[in-house]
C-alpha positions as CSV (number, residue, x, y, z in Angstrom):
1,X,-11.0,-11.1,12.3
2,X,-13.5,-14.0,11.1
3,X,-12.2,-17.2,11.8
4,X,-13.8,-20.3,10.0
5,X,-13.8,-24.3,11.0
6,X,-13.3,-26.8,8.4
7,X,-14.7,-30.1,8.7
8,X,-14.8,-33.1,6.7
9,X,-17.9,-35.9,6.7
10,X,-16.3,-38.9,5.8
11,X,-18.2,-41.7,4.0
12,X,-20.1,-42.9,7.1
13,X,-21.4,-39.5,7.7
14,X,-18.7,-38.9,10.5
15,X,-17.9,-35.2,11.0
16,X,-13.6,-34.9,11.4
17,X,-12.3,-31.6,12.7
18,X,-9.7,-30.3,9.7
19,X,-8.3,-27.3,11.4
20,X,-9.0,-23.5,11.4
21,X,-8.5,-20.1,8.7
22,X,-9.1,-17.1,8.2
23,X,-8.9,-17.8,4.5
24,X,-10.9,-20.7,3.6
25,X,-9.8,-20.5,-0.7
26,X,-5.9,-20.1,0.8
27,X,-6.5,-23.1,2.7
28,X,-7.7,-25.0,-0.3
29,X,-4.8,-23.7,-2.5
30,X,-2.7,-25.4,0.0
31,X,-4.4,-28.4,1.2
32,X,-4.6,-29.0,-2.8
33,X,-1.0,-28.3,-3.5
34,X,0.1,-31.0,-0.8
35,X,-3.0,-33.7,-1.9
36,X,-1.5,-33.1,-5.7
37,X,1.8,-33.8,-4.4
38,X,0.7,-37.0,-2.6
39,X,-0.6,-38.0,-5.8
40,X,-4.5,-37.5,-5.3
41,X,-7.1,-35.5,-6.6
42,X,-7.7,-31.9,-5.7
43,X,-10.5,-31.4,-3.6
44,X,-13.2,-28.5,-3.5
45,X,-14.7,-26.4,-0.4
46,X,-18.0,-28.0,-1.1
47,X,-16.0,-31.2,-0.1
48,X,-16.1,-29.6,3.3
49,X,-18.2,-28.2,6.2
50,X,-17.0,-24.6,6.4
51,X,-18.6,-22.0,9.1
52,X,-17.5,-19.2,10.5
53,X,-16.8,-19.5,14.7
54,X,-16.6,-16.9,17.4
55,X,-13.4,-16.0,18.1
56,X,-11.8,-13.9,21.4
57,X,-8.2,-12.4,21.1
58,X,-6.6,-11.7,24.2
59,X,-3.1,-11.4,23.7
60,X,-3.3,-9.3,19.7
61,X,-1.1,-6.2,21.5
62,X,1.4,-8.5,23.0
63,X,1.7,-10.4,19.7
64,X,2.0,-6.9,18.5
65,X,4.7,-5.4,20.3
66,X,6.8,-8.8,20.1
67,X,6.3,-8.6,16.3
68,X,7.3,-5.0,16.7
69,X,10.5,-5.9,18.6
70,X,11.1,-8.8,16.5
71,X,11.5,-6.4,13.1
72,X,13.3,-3.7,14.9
73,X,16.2,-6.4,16.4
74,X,16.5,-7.3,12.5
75,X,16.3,-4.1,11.2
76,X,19.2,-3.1,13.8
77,X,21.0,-6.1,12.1
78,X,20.9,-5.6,9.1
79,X,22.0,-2.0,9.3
80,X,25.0,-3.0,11.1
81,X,26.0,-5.5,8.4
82,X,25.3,-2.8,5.8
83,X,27.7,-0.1,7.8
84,X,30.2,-2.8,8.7
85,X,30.2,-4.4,5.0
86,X,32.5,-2.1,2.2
87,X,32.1,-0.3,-1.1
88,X,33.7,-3.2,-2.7
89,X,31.9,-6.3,-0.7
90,X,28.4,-4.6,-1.4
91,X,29.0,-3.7,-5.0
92,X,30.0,-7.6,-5.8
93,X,27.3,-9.6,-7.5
94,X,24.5,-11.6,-5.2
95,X,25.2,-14.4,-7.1
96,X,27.7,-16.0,-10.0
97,X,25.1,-16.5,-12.4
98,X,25.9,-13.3,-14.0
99,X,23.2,-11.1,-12.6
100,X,23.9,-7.2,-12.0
101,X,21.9,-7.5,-8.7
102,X,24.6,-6.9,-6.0
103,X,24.9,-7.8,-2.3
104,X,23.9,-4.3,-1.2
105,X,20.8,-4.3,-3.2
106,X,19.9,-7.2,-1.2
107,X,20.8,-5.5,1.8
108,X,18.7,-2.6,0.9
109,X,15.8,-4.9,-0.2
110,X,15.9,-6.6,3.3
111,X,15.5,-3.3,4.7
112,X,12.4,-1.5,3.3
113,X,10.8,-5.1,3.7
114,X,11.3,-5.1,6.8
115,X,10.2,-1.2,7.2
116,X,7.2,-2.6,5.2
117,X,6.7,-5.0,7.6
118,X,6.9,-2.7,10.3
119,X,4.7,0.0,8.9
120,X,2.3,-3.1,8.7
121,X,2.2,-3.8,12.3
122,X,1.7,-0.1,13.1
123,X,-1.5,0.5,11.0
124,X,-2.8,-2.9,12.5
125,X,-2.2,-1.9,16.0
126,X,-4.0,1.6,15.4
């Protein structure tokens, strides 16, 4: 994984450390989003000193199998509430603004995210 320090040179040539990414344009979206919203300008990655820094991960499989244990606790969940829930609860609408989506296509939305998700963690641990 490439890691990347951004730092800003203030007007008296002063470097300030901004924080770290692994997605310097994400990082920009979002730094952007929250100066717009503050009511400045947007701001460019030439504003910035960007370069990539070494990086040592220790502790990726633990973060792994908690992640892993994390999505299976949910997943255990939310198939419980599923089973436990009837016909008639999960046929009702999500919502009262008329939509046909019901509670138990949310339920079954949930799920394969979080399959998704799990599949995810699998491929990256591998």
């Amino acid at each position: 994984m490439k890691i990347y320090q951004i730092d800003y040179i203030n007007s008296y040539r002063e470097v300030e450390f901004v924080g770290l990414t692994d997605n310097p344009d994400e990082w920009l979206k979002e730094n952007n989003e929250q100066r717009v919203g503050d009511g400045n300008e947007p701001e460019n990655l030439d504003d910035f000193e960007i370069f990539e820094v070494d990086t040592w991960i220790y502790n990726q499989e633990k973060k792994e199998r908690i992640i892993e244990e994390i999505i299976s606790c949910a997943l255990c969940d939310i198939n419980d509430i599923k089973n436990a829930l009837g016909d008639g609860i999960k046929d009702m609408p999500k919502d009262s603004d008329g939509t046909e989506i019901t509670i138990g296509n949310c339920i079954d939305d949930v799920i394969k995210n979080l399959e998704d998700l799990r599949d995810i963690n699998y491929k990256e641990e591998k």
